[in-house]
C-alpha positions as CSV (number, residue, x, y, z in Angstrom):
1,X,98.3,-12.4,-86.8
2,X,101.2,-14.8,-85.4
3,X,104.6,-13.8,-86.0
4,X,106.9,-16.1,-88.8
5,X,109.9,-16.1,-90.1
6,X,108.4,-13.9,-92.9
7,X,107.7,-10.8,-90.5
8,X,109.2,-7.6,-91.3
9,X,109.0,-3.6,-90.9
10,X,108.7,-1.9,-88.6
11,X,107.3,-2.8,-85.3
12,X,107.6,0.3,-82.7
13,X,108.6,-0.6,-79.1
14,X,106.1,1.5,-77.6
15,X,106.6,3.3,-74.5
16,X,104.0,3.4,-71.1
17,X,102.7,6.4,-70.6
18,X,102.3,7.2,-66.7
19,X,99.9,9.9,-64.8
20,X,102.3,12.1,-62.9
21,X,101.8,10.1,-59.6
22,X,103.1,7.4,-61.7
23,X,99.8,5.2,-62.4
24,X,99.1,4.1,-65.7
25,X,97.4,6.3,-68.4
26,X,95.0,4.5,-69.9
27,X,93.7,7.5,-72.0
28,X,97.2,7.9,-73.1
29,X,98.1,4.5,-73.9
30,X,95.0,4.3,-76.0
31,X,96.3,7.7,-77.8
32,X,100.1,6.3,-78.0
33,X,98.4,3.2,-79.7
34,X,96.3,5.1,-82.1
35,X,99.5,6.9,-82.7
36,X,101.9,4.6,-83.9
37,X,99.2,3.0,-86.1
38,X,98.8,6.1,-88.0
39,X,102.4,6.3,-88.5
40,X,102.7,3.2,-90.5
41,X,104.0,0.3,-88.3
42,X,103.7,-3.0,-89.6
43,X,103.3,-4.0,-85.7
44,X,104.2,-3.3,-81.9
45,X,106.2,-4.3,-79.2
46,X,105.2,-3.6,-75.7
47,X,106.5,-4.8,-72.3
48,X,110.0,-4.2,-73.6
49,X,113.0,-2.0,-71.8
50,X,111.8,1.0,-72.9
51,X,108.5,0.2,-71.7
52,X,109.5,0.1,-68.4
53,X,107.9,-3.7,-67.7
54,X,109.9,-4.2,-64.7
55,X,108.3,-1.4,-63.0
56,X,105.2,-3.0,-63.3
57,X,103.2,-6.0,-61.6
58,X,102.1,-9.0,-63.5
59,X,98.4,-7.7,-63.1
60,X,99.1,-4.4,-64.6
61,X,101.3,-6.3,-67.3
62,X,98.3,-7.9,-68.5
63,X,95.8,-5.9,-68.2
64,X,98.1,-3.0,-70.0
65,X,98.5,-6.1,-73.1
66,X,95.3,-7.0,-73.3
67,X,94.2,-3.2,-73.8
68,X,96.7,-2.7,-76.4
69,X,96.3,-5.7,-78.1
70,X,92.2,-5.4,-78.4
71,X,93.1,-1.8,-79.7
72,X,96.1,-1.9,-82.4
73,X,94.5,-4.1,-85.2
74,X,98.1,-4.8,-86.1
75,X,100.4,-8.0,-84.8
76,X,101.9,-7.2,-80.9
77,X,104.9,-8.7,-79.6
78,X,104.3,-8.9,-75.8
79,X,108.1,-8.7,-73.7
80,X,107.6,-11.4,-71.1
81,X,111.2,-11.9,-69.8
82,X,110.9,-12.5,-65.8
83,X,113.6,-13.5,-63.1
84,X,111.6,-16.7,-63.5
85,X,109.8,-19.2,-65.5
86,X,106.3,-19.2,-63.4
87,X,106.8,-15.6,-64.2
88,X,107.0,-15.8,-67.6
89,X,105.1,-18.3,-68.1
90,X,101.6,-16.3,-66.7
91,X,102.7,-13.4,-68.7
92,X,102.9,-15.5,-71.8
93,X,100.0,-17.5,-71.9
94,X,98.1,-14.3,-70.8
95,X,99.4,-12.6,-73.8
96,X,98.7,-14.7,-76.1
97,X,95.3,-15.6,-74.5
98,X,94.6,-11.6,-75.2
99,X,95.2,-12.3,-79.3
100,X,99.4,-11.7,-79.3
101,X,101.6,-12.1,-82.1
102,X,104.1,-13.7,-80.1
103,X,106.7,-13.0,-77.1
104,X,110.1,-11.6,-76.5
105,X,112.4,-12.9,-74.2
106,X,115.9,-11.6,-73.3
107,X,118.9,-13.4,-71.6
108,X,119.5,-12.8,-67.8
109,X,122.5,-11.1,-67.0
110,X,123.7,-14.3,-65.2
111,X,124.3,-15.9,-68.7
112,X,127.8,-16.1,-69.9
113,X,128.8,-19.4,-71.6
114,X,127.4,-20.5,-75.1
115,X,126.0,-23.7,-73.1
116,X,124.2,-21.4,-70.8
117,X,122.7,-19.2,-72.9
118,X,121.2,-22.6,-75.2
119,X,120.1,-24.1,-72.2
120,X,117.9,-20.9,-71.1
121,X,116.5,-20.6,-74.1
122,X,115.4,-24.7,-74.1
123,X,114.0,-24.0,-70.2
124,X,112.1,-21.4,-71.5
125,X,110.6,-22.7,-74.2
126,X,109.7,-25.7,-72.4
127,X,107.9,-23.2,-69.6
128,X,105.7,-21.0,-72.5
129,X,105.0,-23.9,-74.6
130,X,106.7,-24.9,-78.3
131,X,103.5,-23.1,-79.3
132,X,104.1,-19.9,-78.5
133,X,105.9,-17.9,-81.0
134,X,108.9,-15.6,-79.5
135,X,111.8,-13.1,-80.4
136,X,115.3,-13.5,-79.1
137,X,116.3,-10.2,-77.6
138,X,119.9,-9.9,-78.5
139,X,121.0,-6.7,-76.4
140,X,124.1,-7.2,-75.1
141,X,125.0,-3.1,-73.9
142,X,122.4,-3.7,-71.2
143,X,121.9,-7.1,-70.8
144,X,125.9,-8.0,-71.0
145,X,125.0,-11.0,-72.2
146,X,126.8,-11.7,-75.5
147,X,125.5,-14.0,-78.2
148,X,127.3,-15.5,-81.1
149,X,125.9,-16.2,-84.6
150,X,126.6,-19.6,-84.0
151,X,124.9,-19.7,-80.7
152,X,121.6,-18.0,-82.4
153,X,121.9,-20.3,-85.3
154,X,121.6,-23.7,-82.7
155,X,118.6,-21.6,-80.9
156,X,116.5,-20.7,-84.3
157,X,117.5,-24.6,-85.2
158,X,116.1,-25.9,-81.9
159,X,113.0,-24.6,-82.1
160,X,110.8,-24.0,-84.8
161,X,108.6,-21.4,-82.6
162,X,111.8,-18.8,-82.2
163,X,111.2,-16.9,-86.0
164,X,112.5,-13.3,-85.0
165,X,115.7,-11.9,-83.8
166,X,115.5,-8.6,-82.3
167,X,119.1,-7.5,-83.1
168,X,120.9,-4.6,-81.0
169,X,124.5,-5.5,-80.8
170,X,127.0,-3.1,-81.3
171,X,128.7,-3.1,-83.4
172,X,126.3,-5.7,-85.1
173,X,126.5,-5.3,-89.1
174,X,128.6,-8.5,-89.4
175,X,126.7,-10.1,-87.0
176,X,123.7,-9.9,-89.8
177,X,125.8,-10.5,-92.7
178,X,127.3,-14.0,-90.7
179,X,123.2,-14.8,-90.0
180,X,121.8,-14.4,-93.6
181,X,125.1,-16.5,-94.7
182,X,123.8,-19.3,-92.3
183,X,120.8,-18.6,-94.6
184,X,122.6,-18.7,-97.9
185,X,124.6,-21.7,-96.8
186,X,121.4,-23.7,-95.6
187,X,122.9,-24.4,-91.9
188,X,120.2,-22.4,-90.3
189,X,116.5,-21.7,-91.7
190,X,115.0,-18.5,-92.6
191,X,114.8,-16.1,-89.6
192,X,113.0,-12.6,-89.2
193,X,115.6,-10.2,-88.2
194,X,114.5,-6.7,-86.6
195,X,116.8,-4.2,-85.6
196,X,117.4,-1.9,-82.6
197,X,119.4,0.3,-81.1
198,X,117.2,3.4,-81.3
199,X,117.3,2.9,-85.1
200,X,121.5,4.4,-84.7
201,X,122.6,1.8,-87.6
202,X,119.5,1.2,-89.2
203,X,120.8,3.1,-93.0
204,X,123.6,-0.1,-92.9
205,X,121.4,-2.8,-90.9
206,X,119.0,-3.0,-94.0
207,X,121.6,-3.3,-96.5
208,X,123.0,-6.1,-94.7
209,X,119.8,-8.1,-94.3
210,X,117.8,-7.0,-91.4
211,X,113.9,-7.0,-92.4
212,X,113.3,-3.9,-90.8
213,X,113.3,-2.3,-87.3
214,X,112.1,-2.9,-83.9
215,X,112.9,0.2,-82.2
216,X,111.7,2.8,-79.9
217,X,112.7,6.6,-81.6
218,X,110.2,8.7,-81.7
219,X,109.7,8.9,-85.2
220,X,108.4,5.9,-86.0
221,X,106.7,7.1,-89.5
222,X,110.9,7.9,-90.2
223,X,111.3,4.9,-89.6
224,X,108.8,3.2,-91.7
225,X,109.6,5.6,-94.6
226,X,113.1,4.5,-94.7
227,X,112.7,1.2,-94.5
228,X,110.0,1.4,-97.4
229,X,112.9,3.4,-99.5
230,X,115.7,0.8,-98.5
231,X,113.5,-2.3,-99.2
232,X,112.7,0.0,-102.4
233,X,116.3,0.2,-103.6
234,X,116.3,4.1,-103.0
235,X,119.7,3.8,-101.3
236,X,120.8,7.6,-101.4
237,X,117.0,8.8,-100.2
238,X,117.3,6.4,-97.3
239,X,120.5,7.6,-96.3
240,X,119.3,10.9,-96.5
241,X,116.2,10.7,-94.5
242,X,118.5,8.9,-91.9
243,X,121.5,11.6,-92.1
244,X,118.8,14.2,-90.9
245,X,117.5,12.5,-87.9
246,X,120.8,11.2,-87.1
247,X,121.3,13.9,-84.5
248,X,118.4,13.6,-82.2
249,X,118.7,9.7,-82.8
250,X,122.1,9.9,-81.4
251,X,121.0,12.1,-78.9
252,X,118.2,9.5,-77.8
253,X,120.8,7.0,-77.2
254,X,122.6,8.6,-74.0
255,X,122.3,6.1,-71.1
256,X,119.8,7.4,-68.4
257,X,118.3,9.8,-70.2
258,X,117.0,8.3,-73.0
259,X,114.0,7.4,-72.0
260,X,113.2,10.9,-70.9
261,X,114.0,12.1,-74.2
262,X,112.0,9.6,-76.4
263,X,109.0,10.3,-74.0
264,X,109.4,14.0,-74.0
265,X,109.5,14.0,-77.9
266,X,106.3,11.8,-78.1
267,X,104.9,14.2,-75.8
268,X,105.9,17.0,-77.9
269,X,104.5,15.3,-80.6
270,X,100.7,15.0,-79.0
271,X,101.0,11.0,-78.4
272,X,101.0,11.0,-74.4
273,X,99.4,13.4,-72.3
274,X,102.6,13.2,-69.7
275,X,106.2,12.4,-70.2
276,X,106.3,11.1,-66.8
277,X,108.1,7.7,-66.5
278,X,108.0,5.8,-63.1
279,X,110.1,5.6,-60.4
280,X,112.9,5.1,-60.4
281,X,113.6,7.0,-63.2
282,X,116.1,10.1,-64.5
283,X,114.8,13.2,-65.5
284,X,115.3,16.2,-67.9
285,X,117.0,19.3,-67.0
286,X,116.0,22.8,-68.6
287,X,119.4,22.8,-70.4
288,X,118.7,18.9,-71.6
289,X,115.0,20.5,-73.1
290,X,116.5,23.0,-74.7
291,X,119.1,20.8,-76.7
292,X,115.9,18.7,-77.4
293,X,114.1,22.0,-78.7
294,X,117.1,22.8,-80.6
295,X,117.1,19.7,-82.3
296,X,113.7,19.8,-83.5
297,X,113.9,23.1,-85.2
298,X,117.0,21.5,-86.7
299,X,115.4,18.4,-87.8
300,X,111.9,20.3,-88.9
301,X,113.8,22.2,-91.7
302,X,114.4,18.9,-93.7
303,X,111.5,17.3,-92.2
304,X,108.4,18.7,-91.5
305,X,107.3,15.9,-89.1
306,X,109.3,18.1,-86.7
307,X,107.6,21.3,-86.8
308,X,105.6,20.7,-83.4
309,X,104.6,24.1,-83.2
């Protein structure tokens, strides 16, 4: 179950369910699991952003993998990016020692030039091993670490284990077009390319070329029915089923909050027990619920999958 350049779908960035004095929730993290499965995902990423890794320790990074992984029955990319190598290099090999499909590492924020950016990505493969099989995480709102096509093309180029892109730049649509005419052009090999961003672009990023989404919205069987219709050729359905969630995906996106609001949905929805996140972390105000509530009654008249009782 190792990723390739051939991956696609949709792979949910799944969140880490807390108890309210901020442990983790095993029971829920078994229930979130069980949860995206049944919605459809082709896979899942954990250890990401929106999985709050950096508020954990490396022992309850890899104990929290190893439980997912041994549970899922589907590939699971494991986030492993660390201020530094010995880091990420324990997390890795842990990982994948645990049955994962593969890792995702992001740039530091230190990063600026083109040279830079190629040279972490060499350091790091040399401290995981060319064995491992890993995910550029091209996210340059938060990271503010900006990555040209041409800089990604010399990365996939250098090493054959880098076969996915997780792509959230924004404004990114030419950013795929530019990759799959490396493709086309043969100056840069075939490349998974899964797409972020809370799914905001997604109706666009799979007519471009992206294989599918890697994303954390808490409608993850939306997201696997549209990028079944897209791959499909059902252009106006897909737009359709995106035009009605577009609101509370939008509304997802806020910075601070958005976390909140994806775990308070998937709370809503049954999938954790708690929407507590750890601290630090922002919360919800009763106004901020309410718009949430509003939403889903909104949403749950075009698509039932919102009618939470």
């Amino acid at each position: 179950m190792r990723l390739d350049e051939g991956t696609s779908g949709v792979f949910a960035i799944a969140a880490t369910p807390f108890l309210p004095g901020g442990a983790i929730d095993e029971a829920s993290v078994d229930r979130l699991t069980d949860f995206y499965v049944g919605c459809g995902v082709s896979g899942l990423t954990i250890l990401g952003i929106m999985g709050e890794a950096p508020k954990l320790d490396q022992a309850e990074a890899l104990a929290l993998s190893d439980r997912v992984i041994r549970r899922a029955g589907v590939p699971v990319i494991v986030g492993v990016s660390a201020p530094g190598f010995a880091a990420m290099r324990g997390l890795a090999h842990g990982a994948m020692a645990s049955g994962a499909a593969g890792v995702m590492i992001a740039p530091p924020p230190s990063l600026r030039t083109d040279d830079q950016i190629i040279s972490y990505y060499r350091q790091a493969v040399a401290a995981i091993g060319a064995d491992v099989p890993f995910v550029i995480q091209d996210y340059p709102l938060t990271l503010s670490v900006v990555m040209t096509p041409g800089v990604i093309r010399a990365i996939v180029m250098e090493h054959s284990s880098c076969v996915m892109l997780k792509h959230e730049d924004w404004p990114g649509l030419e950013k795929i077009s530019a990759l799959r005419g490396f493709q086309r052009e043969g100056s840069m090999r075939p490349l998974s390319i899964l797409t972020g961003n809370g799914g905001l672009f997604l109706d666009f990023e799979m007519e471009r070329g992206a294989d599918g989404a890697m994303t954390g919205y808490a409608f993850p069987d939306m997201l696997v029915e549209l990028v079944a219709r897209a791959g499909a050729g059902e252009r106006e359905a897909a737009h359709d089923l995106f035009d009605a969630h577009l609101p509370l995906i939008r509304y997802e996106q806020q910075q601070g909050i958005g976390l909140a609001v994806r775990k308070y949905v998937l709370w809503r929805r049954g999938a954790i027990a708690h929407e507590t996140q750890r601290a630090p972390a922002a919360g919800l105000s009763a106004v901020a619920r309410a718009e949430i509530e509003y939403l889903l009654e909104r949403l749950g008249r075009r698509d039932r999958r919102a009618v939470l009782g």
